[in-house]
N, C-alpha and C positions, 0 to 999 in steps of 0.2 A: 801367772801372776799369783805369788802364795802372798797370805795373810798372817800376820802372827795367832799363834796359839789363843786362843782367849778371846781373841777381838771380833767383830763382827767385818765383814766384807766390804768394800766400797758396793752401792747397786752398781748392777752388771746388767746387760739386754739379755732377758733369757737363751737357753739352748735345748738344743731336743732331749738332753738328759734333764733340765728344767720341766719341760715339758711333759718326759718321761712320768717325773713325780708328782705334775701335780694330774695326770691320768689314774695312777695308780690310788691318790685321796678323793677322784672326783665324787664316787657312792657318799664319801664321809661330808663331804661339802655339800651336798642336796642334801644328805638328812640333815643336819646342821642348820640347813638353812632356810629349808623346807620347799625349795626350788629344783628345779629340771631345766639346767641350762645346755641351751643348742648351742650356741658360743660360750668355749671355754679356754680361752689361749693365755699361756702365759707370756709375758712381755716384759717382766722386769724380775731382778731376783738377789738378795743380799743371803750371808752364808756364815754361818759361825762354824768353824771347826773342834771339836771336842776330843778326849781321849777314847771315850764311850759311842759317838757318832756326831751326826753334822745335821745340826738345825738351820730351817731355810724360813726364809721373809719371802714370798711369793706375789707379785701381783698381777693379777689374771684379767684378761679381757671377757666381759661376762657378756658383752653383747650393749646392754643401757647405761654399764657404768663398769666401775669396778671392784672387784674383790681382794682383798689381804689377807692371804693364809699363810698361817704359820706352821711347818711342819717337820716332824725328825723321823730322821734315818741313821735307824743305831746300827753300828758296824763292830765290829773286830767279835764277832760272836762265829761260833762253828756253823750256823744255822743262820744266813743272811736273815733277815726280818721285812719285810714290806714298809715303805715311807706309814707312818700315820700323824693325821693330823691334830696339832693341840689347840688350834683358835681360827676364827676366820671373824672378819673386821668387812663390813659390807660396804655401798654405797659411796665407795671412795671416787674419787678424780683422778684423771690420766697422770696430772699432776704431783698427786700428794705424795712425798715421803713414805718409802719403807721404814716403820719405826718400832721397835717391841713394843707389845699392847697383850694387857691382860685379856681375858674371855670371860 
């Protein structure tokens, strides 16, 4: 199911490459947060595509509640790069909307 250029994604039920990413920011999200989470799953996930790479809305199962990171993975470079993260939105509900949110 592609997306237009530009737009953001319908959420989606995460998948192991979701999962994948938010393994690879979990260091950046305990510093961030100042937490050591034992449960860390992601479960939901919205997806912007760009020329440069692909920013993710992520919401993660922390265990008490939930967390919203937001994270890019820049692509089309000789030298893949590691996902890193630009924000994370704490204390959310199972419920609440993936939505772009400053940090």
């Amino acid at each position: 199911m592609a997306t237009d250029m530009g737009g953001w994604s319908e959420t989606k039920d995460a998948t192991e490459e979701t999962q994948t990413i938010c393994d690879q920011v979990k260091d950046q999200v305990e510093k961030q947060t100042g937490k050591n989470y034992r449960v860390y799953k992601a479960v939901k996930y919205r997806d912007l595509h760009l020329c440069g790479g692909t920013h993710y809305l992520i919401k993660v199962d922390v265990g008490e509640d939930y967390d919203h990171l937001m994270v890019v993975q820049v692509t089309g470079t000789r030298i893949p790069s590691p996902p890193s993260l630009s924000g994370v939105e704490q204390h959310k509900t199972k419920d609440e909307p993936l939505v772009l949110f400053t940090n």
